[in-house]
Structures are given as structure tokens and as C-alpha cells.
C-alpha positions as CSV (number, residue, x, y, z in Angstrom):
1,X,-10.7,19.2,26.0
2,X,-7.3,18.6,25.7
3,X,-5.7,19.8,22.2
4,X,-2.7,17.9,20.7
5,X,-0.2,19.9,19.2
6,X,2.1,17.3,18.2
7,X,2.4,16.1,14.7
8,X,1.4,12.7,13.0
9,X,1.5,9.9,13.7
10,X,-1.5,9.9,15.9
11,X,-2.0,6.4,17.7
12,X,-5.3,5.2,19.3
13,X,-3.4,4.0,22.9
14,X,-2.5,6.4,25.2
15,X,0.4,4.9,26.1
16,X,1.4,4.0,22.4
17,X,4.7,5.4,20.6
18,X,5.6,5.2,17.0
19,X,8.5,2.7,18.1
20,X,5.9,0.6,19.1
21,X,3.5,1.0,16.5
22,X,6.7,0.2,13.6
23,X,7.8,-2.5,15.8
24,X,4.7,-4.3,15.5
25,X,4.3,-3.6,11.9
26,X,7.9,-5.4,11.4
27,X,6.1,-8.2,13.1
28,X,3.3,-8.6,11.2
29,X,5.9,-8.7,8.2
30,X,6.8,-11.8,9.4
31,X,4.7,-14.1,7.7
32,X,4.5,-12.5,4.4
33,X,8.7,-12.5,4.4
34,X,8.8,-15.9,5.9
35,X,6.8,-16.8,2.7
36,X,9.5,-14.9,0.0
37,X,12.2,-16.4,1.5
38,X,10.6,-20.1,1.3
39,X,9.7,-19.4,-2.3
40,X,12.2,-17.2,-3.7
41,X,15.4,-18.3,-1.3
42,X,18.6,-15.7,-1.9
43,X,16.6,-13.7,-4.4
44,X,14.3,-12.5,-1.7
45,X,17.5,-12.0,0.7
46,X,19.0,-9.8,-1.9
47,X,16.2,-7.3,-2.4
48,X,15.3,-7.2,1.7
49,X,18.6,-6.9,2.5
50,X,19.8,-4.2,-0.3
51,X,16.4,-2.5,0.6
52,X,17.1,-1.9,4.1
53,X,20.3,-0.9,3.6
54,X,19.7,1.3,0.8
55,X,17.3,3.0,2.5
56,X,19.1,3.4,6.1
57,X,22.3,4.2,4.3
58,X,20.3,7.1,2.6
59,X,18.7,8.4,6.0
60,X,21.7,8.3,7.8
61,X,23.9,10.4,5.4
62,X,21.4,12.8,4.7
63,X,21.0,14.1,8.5
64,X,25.3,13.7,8.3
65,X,25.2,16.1,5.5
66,X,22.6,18.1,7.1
67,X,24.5,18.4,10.6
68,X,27.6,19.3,9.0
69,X,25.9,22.2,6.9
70,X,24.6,23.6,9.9
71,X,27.8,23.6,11.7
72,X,27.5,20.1,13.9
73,X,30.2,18.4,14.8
74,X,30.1,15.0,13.6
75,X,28.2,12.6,15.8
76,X,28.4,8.7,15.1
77,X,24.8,8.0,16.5
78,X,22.7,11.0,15.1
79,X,20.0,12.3,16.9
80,X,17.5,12.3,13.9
81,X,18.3,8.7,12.8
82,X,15.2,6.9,13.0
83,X,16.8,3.3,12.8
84,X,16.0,3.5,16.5
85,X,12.0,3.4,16.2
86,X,12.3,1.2,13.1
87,X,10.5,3.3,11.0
88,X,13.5,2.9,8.4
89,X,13.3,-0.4,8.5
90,X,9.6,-1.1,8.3
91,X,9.4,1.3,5.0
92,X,12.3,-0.7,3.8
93,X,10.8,-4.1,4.3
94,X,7.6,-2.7,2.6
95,X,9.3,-1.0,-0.3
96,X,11.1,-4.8,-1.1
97,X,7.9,-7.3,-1.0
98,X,6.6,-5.0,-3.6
99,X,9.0,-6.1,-5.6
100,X,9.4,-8.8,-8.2
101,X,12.0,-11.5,-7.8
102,X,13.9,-11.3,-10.6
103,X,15.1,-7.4,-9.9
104,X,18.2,-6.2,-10.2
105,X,20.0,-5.3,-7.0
106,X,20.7,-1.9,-8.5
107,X,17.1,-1.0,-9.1
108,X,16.7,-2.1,-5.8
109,X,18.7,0.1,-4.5
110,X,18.0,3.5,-6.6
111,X,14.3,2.5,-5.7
112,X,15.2,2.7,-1.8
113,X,17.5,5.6,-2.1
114,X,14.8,7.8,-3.9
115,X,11.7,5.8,-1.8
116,X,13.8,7.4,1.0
117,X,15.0,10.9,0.3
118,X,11.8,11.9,-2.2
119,X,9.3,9.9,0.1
120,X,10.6,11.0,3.7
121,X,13.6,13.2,4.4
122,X,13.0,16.4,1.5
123,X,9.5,16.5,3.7
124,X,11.1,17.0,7.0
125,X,11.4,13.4,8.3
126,X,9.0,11.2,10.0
127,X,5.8,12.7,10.9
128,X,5.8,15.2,7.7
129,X,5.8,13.1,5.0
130,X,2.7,13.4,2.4
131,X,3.6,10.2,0.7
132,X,4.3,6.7,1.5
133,X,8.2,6.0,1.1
134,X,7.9,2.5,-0.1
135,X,5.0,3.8,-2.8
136,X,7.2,6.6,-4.1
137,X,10.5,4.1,-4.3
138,X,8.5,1.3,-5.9
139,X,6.6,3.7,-8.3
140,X,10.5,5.7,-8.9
141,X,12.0,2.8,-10.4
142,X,8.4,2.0,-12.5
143,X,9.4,5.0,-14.0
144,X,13.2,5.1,-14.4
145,X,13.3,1.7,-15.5
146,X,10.3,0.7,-17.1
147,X,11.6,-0.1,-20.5
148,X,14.8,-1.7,-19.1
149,X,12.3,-4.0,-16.8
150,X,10.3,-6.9,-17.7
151,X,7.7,-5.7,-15.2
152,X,5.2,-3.2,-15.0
153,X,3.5,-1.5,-11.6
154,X,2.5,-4.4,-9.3
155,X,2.8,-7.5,-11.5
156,X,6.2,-9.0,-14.0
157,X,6.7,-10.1,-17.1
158,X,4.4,-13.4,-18.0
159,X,1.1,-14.5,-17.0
160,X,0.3,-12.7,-13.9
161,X,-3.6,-13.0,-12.5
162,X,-3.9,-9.5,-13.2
163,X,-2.2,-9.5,-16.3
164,X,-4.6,-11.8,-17.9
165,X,-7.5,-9.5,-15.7
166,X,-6.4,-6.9,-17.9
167,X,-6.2,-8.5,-21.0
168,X,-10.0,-9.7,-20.7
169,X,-11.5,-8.2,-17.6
170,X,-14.7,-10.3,-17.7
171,X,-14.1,-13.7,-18.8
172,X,-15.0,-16.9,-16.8
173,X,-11.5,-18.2,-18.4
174,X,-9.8,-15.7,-15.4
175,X,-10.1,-19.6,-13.1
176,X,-9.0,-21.9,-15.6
177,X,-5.5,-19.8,-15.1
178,X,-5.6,-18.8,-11.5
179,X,-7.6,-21.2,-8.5
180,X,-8.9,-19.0,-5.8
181,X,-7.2,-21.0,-3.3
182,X,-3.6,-21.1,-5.1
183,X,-4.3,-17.1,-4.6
184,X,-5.5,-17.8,-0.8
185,X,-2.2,-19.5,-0.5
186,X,0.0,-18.1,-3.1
187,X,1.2,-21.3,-4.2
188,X,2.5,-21.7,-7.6
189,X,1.5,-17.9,-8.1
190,X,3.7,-14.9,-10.1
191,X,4.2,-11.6,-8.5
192,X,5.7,-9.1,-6.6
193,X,7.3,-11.5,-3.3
194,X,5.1,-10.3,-0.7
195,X,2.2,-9.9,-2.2
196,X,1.1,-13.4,-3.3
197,X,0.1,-14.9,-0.6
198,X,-3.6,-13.6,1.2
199,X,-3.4,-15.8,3.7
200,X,0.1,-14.7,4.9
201,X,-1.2,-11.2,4.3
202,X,-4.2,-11.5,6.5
203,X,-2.1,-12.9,9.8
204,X,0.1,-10.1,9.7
205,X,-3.4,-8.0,10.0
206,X,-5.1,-10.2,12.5
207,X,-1.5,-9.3,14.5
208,X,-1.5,-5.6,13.8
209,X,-5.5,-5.6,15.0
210,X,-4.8,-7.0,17.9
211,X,-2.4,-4.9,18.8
212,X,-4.3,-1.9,18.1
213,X,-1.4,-0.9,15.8
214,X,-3.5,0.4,12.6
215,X,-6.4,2.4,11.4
216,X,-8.6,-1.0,10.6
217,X,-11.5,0.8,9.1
218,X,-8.8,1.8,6.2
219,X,-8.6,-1.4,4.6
220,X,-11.8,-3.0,5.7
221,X,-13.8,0.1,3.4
222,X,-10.7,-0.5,0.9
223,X,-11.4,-4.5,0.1
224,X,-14.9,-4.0,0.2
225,X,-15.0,-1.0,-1.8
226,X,-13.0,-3.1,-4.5
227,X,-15.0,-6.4,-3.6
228,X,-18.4,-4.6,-3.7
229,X,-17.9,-2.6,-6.9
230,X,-16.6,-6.2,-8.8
231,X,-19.6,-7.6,-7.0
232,X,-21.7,-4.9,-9.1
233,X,-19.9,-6.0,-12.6
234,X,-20.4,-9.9,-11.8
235,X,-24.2,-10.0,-11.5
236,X,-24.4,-7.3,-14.4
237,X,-22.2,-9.3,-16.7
238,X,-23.2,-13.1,-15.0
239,X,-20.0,-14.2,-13.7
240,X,-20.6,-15.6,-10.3
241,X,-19.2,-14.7,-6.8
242,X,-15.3,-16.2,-7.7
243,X,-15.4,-12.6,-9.8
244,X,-15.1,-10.4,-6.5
245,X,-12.8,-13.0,-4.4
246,X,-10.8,-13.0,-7.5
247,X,-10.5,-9.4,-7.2
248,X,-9.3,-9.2,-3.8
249,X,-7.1,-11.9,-3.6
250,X,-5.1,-11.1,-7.1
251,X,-2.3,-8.5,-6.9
252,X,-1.4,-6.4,-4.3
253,X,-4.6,-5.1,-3.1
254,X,-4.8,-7.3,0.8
255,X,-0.6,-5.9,1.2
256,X,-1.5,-2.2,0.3
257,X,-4.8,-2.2,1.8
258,X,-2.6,-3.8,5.4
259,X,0.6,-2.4,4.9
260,X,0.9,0.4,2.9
261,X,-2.7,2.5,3.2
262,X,-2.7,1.9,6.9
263,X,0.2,4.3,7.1
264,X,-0.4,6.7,9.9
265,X,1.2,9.7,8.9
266,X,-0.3,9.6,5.2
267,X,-3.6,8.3,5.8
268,X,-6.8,10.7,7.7
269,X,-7.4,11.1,11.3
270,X,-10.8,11.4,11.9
271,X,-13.3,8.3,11.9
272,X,-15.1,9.2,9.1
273,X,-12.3,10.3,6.5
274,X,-11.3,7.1,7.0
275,X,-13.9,5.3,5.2
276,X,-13.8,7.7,3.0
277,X,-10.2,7.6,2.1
278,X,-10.7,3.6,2.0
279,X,-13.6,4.0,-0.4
280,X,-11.5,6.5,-2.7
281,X,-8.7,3.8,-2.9
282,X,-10.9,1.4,-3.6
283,X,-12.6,3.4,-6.2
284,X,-9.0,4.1,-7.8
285,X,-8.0,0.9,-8.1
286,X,-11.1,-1.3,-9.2
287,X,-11.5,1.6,-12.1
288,X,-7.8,1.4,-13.3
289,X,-7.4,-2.3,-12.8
290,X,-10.7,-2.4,-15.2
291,X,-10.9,0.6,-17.3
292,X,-7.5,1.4,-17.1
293,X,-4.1,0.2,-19.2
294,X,-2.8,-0.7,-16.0
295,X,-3.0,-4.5,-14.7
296,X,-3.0,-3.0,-11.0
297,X,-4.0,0.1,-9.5
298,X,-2.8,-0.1,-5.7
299,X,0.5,1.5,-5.7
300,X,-1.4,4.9,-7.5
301,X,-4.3,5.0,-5.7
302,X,-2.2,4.9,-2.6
303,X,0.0,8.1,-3.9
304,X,-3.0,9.9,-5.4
305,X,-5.0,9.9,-2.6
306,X,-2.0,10.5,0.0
307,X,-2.5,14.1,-1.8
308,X,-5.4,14.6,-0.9
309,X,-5.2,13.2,3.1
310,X,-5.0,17.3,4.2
311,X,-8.3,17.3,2.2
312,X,-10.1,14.9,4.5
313,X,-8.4,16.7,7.7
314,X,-9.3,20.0,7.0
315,X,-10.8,21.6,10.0
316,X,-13.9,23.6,8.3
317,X,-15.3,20.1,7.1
318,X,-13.6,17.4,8.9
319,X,-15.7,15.9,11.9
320,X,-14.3,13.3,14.2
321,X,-18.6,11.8,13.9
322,X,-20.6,10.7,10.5
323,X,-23.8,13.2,10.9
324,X,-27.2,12.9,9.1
325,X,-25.8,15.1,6.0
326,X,-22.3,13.5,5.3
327,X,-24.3,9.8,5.3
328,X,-26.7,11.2,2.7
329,X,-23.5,12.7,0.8
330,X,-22.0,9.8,1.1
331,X,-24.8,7.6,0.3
332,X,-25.5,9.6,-3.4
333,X,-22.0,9.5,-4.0
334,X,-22.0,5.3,-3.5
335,X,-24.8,5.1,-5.9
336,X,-23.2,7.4,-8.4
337,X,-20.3,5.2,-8.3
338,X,-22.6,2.3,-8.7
339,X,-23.9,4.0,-12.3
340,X,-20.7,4.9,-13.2
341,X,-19.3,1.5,-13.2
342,X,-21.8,0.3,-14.7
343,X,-21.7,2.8,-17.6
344,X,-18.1,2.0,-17.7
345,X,-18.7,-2.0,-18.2
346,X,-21.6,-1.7,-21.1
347,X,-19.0,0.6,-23.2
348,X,-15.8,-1.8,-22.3
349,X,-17.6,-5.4,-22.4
């Protein structure tokens, strides 16, 4: 048996490279940026553009800096630049559609730069990372500006569908505010630009399976973690299947589940720690979307669990196979869940 010694990311095709694999993910961008241009016209340019070249700006004169500390001599085209396999780029586009429209080009930026040197470069670079750089950017400027925003983590100022989710997690009024298919479509819907739309969501990850270019089974067990778990809550509390959909299709839970979870070098490499690194996440976000003060859990879930990714790989109990005692584990552990939610919904409702 062959042992690879290289480091992350690992890709399924043989003859797969990370250039490839970002290359396509720029692709399957497409749509969803396609879509936040139509909607939001230059205020959608602004953020992509300042995004990208916040965050290559930061990249480049960080391994400047770096070369001329270690005695380099100055090279225009720097060796460590990863423009050239566009995973600058793809972290950049990802970073803006997480945004809303109406943010500041400045936040933008100080988002990218520290999305870019907290999220990537203080780790090493690509392949080292623990943490998404578009997650740590996005939840940076939550931080450092969230009393000088109108916007809180994954939703802005007004009647977004999770905003009024949060306000009343289990009323049947949820519809009379938000259609399922204006949420399918992402017409006539507030939010973050690239996260509106499911059905522009879902191309880019009908491209991106296709191409073999993500971990599928990462957001497959991450929606229907978060749809079966709402599922749970609607026949407890008599709401009707539009409770679930209306859980998956609301916020950013189809963009991070595609786009941000799906990240190869922060996300498990065996088969199994997959699903369960899906169900975590979708664990995460269902119980702070519901239980929590937050209107939206994605962008946490997402950077909690990236800590605990060397958890999942760990030799000792890592196996690349599900055997007869991790599907009983895992079994007990979805039925606790179950209880717990449960428990949760009689003292909140």
C-alpha cells in the first residue's frame, strides 16, 4: 500500500491538482455571482472586487515581507503566490457572497485582509490551514464591527427569513413573510448576496459533483442533519413539511454546506468522518439557529468544527470504513440528539 506523505488537500482523482479542484470551484461560483450582480448591480462589484484584491494584495506582501526577512532577493512573481492555482481567488469570492450588500468597502477589506493572514498565511499557507479563510474574515469583521453594522452573522438589518425564525422559531406565520419558492429562487429575498438564491446554489453543486471536485457526503449529511432534526420539531409541534424546506432553504445553510464545509484542507479525510463532521455541523447550526440568540449558525459551526477536523483524522480511531461498532455509536448518538431536541423545544415553545 502506497502511503501519501504529502499534505492536504487530498483529491479523489488521481490525476486531480488543487489548481483544478479551485478552478472548478470558481466555476460553480458562477451562478450564484451571476445572480448578485443581477440583483445588487455595482454594490455586488464593489465587495467581489475589493475582496479579491484585498485578499491577493495581503498574500502577495506577506511572502514579499517573508522573502526579504529571510535574505531573498526581491522576485516580481513569488514562488509561494497562490494566485496561480486560484486558491486566493476562490476564498475571496467566497468570503464576499457572505456578505450583505450594503457593506462598506472598508469592512470589506479588513474582513479579507484578516480572512487572509489569520485564516491562511500565520498557518503556513495552503494546505496547513485549520480554518476556512472566508469563515474567519466574515466572522472578523462580525466582531470588529458589529455595533458599527446594521448586520449580524449571516443575515442584515430588517426582516430577514431567519430573523423572523429567530424571533418565533415555531410559528406557521414564518410563510405568510417568506414563500418557499421566492427562497428556491431568491427573489425579492434579504441577505447576504450569495446566499439567497438555492437554486443558484444547487447548480454550482450539480457542477462541482460532476466534476468530482468536493467531498459530497459533507453537505448531503449537513442539509439533512438540519432538515431531519426541523423535521423532528415540525411533527412534535404540528407545523407541516414547509417547516424543514424552510429550514434549508433560509440563510446560508445550501452556500456553507457547498462552498464553505466542502473545503478540502479543513474538512476530514476518511469516509466516515465525513458524515460525521456533516452531522456535527448540522447539529450546530439547527441548535443555534433555534436555541440560540443567533438568527444563523453556519458560519460558527463551520469554524468550531474546523477545530476539531484533526479529531476525526486521528489515526488510533479514524477508519477509512463504518464498522458494526461506530454504526451502533453513531446510531445512540442520533437518537440522543433526537431527545435532546426535543427536550430543548418543550422548554423553548
Amino acid at each position: 500500500m502506497k502511503i501519501i506523505r504529502k499534505t492536504s488537500p487530498y483529491l479523489r482523482r488521481p490525476n486531480a491538482n488543487a489548481t483544478r479542484m479551485m478552478r472548478d470551484v470558481t466555476v460553480a461560483l458562477l451562478p450564484v455571482i451571476g445572480l448578485a450582480i443581477y440583483k445588487y448591480q455595482m454594490a455586488a462589484v464593489m465587495i467581489i472586487g475589493v475582496s479579491i484584491l484585498g485578499m491577493m494584495a495581503t498574500e502577495y506582501i506577506f511572502y514579499q515581507v517573508q522573502d526579504m526577512l529571510n535574505g531573498d532577493k526581491f522576485k516580481l512573481k513569488n514562488k509561494n503566490y497562490s494566485l496561480y492555482n486560484f486558491s486566493t481567488i476562490t476564498s475571496a469570492l467566497i468570503y464576499s457572497l457572505t456578505l450583505p450588500d450594503g457593506t462598506p468597502w472598508f469592512v470589506v477589506l479588513v474582513g479579507a485582509i484578516a480572512g487572509m493572514f489569520f485564516g491562511k498565511l500565520i498557518f503556513g499557507g495552503l494546505g496547513q490551514n485549520i480554518f476556512n479563510p472566508a469563515a474567519v474574515g466574515r466572522a472578523f469583521i462580525v466582531v470588529a464591527y458589529g455595533t458599527f453594522m446594521t448586520f449580524s452573522v449571516d443575515t442584515v438589518a430588517g426582516s430577514t427569513a431567519l430573523g423572523v425564525l429567530n424571533d418565533n422559531p415555531f410559528s406557521a406565520d414564518l410563510l405568510s413573510n417568506f414563500a418557499l419558492i421566492d427562497l428556491f429562487t431568491g427573489i425579492g429575498i434579504p441577505g447576504s448576496i450569495g446566499e439567497i438564491s438555492a437554486i443558484a446554489i444547487l447548480i454550482g453543486g450539480l457542477y462541482l459533483t460532476f466534476r468530482t471536485s468536493f467531498e459530497v457526503r459533507i453537505p448531503l449529511t449537513y442539509i439533512l442533519t438540519v432538515f431531519g432534526l426541523a423535521t423532528v420539531v415540525a411533527i412534535y409541534k404540528d407545523l407541516g413539511i414547509w417547516y424543514p424546506v424552510f429550514h434549508v432553504l433560509s440563510g446560508g445553510l445550501l452556500f456553507g454546506a457547498v462552498f464553505m464545509a466542502t473545503d478540502p484542507v479543513t474538512s476530514p479525510i476518511t469516509k466516515p468522518s465525513r458524515i460525521y463532521f456533516g452531522f456535527a455541523l448540522g447539529v450546530l447550526t439547527f441548535f443555534i439557529r433555534v436555541f440560540g440568540g443567533l438568527p444563523e449558525g453556519v458560519l460558527f459551526s463551520i469554524l468550531i468544527m474546523n477545530m476539531f477536523v484533526p479529531t476525526f483524522d486521528y489515526f488510533k480511531w479514524s477508519n477509512s470504513r463504518f464498522t458494526k461498532k461506530s454504526m451502533f455509536i453513531f446510531t445512540i448518538i442520533i437518537l440522543l440528539t433526537i431527545l435532546l431536541t426535543l427536550v430543548g423545544v418543550y422548554y423553548v415553545g
